[in-house]
C-alpha positions as CSV (number, residue, x, y, z in Angstrom):
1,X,76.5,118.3,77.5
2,X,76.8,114.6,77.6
3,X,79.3,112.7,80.3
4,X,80.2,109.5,80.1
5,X,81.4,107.6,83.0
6,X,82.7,104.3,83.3
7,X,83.0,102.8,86.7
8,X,85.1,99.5,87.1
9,X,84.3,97.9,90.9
10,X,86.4,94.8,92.2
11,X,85.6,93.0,95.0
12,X,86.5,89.8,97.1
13,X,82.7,89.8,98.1
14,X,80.4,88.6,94.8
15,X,77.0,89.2,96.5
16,X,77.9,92.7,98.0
17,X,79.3,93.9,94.7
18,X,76.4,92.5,92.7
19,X,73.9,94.5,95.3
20,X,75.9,97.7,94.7
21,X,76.0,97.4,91.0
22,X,72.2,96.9,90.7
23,X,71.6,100.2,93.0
24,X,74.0,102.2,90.7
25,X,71.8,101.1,87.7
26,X,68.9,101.5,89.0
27,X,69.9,105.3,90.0
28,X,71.0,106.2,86.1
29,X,67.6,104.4,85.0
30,X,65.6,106.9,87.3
31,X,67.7,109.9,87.2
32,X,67.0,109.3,82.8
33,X,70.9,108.0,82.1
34,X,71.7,105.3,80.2
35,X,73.3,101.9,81.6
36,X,75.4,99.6,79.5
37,X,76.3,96.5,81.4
38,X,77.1,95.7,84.2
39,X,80.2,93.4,82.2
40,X,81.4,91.0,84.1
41,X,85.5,89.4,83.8
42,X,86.2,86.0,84.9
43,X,86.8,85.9,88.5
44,X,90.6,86.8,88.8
45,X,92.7,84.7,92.1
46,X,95.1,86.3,94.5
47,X,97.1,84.3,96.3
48,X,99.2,85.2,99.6
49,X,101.9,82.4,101.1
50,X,100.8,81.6,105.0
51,X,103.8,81.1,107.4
52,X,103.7,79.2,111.1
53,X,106.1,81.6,112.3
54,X,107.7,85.6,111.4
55,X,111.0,84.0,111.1
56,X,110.2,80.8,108.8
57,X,111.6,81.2,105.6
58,X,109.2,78.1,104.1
59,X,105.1,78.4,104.0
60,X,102.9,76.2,104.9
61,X,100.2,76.8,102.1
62,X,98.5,79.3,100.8
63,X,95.5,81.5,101.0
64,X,93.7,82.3,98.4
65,X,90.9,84.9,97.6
66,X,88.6,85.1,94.5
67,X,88.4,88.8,93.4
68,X,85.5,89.9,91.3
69,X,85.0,92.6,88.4
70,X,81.9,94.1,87.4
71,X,82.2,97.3,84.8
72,X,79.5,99.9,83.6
73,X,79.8,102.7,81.0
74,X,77.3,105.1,82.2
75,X,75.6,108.0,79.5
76,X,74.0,110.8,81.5
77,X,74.3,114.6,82.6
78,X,76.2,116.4,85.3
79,X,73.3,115.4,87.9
80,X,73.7,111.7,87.4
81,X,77.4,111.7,87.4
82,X,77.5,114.2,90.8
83,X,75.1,111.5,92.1
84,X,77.3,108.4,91.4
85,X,80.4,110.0,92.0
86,X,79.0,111.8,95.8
87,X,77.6,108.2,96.8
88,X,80.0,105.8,99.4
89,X,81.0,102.8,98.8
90,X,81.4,99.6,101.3
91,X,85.0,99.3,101.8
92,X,85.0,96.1,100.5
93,X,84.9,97.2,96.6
94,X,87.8,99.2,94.7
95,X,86.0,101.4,92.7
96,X,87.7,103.6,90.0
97,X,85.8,106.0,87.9
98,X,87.0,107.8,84.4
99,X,84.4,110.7,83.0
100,X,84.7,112.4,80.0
101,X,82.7,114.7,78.4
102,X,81.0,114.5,75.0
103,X,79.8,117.6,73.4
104,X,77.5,117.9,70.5
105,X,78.8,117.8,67.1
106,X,79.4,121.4,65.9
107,X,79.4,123.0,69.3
108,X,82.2,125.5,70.1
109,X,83.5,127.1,72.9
């Protein structure tokens, strides 16, 4: 039976994200899955008002964070999703992952 998991990973960090990406491809490449991407979105912005005091009611600027996307639809067995879904993940990505299963054309239960 064929699963096919897409992973979607966001993360302030562009260098640490792009490192865990490439290790999740190169794990479906040697466990004999199939990779497509990783697609990239434009870099999104969150922004968060700064205040000099608890009590102000006016900030004084704003910080802002760049948060990156990276997205891969992964085509493999059981074994490759159990190892992509078992791994950890540095708490500085969101990850959120969506399998479904394919069977064969013709195939009952």
């Amino acid at each position: 039976m064929t699963y096919v998991t897409k992973l979607r990973l966001e993360s302030g960090e562009r260098e640490e994200l792009d490192a865990v990406v490439t290790g999740l491809k190169q794990t479906v490449e040697r466990k004999g899955g199939e990779c497509k991407g990783p697609h990239a979105s434009p870099s999104a912005s969150v922004q968060v008002p700064l205040y000099d005091r608890v009590d102000a009611s006016e900030p004084f600027g704003m910080w802002e964070q760049p948060v990156y996307e990276r997205r891969l639809e992964i085509y493999g067995n059981e074994r490759i999703v159990s190892a992509l879904t078992d791994g950890t993940f540095p708490d500085s990505i969101h990850v959120e992952i969506e399998i479904d299963q394919h069977r064969p054309a013709g195939h009952r239960r």
